[in-house]
N, C-alpha and C positions, 0 to 999 in steps of 0.2 A: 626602742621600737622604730627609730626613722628610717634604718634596714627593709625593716617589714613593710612599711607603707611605702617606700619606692619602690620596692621589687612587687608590691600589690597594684600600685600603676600603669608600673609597665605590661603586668597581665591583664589589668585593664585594658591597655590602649590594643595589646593584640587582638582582645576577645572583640573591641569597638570594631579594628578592620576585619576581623573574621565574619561581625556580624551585620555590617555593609556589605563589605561582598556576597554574601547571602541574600540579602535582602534586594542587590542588582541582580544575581544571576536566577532568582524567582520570577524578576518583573521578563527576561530575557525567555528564561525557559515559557511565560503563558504567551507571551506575543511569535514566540516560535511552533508551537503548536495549534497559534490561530492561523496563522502565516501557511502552517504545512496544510490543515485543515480543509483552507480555503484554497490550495493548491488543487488539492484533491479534485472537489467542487469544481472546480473548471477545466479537470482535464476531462471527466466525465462528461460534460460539458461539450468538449472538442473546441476550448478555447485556449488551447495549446500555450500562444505567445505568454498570456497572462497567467499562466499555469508557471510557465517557468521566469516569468517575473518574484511572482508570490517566493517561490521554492528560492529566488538569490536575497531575499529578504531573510528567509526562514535561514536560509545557510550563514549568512553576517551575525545574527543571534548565537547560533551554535557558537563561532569561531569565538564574538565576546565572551559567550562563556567562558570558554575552555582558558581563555587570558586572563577571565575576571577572577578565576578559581586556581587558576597555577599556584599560586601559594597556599592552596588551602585545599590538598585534597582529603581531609575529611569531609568537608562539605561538597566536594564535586562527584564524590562516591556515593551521596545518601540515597540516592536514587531519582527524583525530580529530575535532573539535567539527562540523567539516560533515556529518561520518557520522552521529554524531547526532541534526545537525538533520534530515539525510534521512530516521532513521527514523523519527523523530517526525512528521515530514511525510505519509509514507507510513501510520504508525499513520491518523492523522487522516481523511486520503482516505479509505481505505479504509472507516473509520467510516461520514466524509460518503455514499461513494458507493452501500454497500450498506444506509445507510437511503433511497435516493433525496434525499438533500437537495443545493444546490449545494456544490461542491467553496471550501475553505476558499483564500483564495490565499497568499500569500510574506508579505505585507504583516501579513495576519491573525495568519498563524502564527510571525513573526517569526522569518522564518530565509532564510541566501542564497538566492539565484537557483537557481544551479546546483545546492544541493543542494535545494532543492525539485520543482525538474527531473525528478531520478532519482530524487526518493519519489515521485512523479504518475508514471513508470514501473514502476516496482516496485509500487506500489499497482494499476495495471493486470493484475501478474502472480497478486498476492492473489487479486485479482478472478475469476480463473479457477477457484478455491476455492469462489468461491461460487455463479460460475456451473456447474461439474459439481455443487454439493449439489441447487440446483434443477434441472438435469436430472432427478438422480437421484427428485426426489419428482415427475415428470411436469411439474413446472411450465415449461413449453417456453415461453408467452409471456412470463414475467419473466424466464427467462433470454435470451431475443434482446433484452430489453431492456437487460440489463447490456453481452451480445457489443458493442450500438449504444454503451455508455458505453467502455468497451475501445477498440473504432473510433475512437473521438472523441479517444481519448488519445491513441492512435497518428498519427491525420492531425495533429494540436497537435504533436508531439515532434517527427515529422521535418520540421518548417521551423525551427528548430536548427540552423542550420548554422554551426557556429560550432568554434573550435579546440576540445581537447581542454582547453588550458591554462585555457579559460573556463568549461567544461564537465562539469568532473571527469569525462569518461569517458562524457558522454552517447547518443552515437553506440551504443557497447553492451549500454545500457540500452535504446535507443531497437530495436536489432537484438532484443531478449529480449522485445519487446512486439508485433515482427513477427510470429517463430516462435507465440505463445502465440497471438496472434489467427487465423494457420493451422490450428492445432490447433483450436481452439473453433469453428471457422466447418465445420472438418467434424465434431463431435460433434455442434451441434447441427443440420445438415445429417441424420445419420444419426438424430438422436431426431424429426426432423421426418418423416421418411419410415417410423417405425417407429411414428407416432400414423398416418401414414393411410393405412398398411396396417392398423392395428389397426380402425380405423373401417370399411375398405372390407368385411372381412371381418365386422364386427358387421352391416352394412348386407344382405351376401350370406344370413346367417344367417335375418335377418329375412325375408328374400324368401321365402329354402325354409318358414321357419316359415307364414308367410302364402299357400303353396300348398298345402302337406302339412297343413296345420292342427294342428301341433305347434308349442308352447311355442317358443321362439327358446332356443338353449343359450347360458348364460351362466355366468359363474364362478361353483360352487359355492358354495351359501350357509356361511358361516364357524358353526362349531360354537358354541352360546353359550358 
């Protein structure tokens, strides 16, 4: 049996490095998703610089990974390292898309298909974050220009047609970018009809001032 018990060592000593490397590219995959996270957080933020400090930390992660696991891609397939690279993914877009620059792609950001997929969905939903901020400050033309980047996701995701098994789950991603663009298309629907009724009513004001020969009433000058 001394056969048995070396060729049982040697299986041991593989399953020892199989299950180190596992156990680094765990510690890798949670500090890249705190990494993308907090990317997030400060691009919404408009703390831009630090946004993409975060996102070259979150990307040094991915790349460990993908070296820690080259020998082992049954464990770099389990799914933990694609979440990952999704949110690393999605960090990124999201950066890209609410400074106006082009969208980074798979190749760039070195990470699968599929999980890039549902970070360009998910980064779609961010998007909605910063499309209600600029609602919120009146800026109604930059935000139908984001709703138009939104759109653009959505008509890209759903020709996807592809199994789930290819897909991690894109189909529900791709459903969560529907609803969100429903929602936005009548917010900013209801901010576009509340600038001009605001307008028509400044415009009415004006008239009567310019018959009555009284001043046009405008907002209250602010107290210094």
């Amino acid at each position: 049996m001394d056969g048995l018990e070396a060729l049982l060592d040697r299986v041991r000593e593989a399953m020892d490095a199989a299950n180190s490397a596992r156990e680094r590219a765990l510690t890798l995959s949670r500090e890249t998703i705190r990494f993308s996270a907090n990317s997030i957080r400060a691009t919404h933020r408009e703390e831009y610089p630090l946004a993409q400090t975060l996102l070259g930390e979150a990307r040094s992660r991915v790349e460990r990974m993908r070296e820690t696991l080259a020998d082992h891609p049954e464990i770099y397939w389990t799914g933990y390292v694609q979440d990952a690279q999704k949110e690393f993914a999605e960090a990124s877009l999201v950066l890209a898309l609410v400074q106006g620059d082009n969208p980074p792609g798979p190749d760039d950001l070195h990470v699968e298909h599929a999980a890039y997929l549902n970070g360009l969905g998910e980064a779609a939903g961010e998007l909605r974050r910063h499309f209600l901020d600029l609602l919120r400050r009146g800026n109604v033309v930059r935000a139908g220009e984001v709703l138009s980047r939104m759109d653009d996701i959505y008509d890209g995701l759903v020709t996807f047609d592809y199994p789930d098994a290819l897909t991690s789950g894109l189909r529900r991603t791709t459903d969560m970018v529907r609803g969100v663009l429903e929602r936005s298309r009548g917010d900013l629907t209801a901010a576009i009809r509340q600038e001009q009724l605001q307008e028509r009513l400044r415009r009415v004001e004006e008239q009567i001032a310019r018959v009555s020969g009284d001043p046009p009433t405008g907002p209250a000058p602010s107290k210094p």
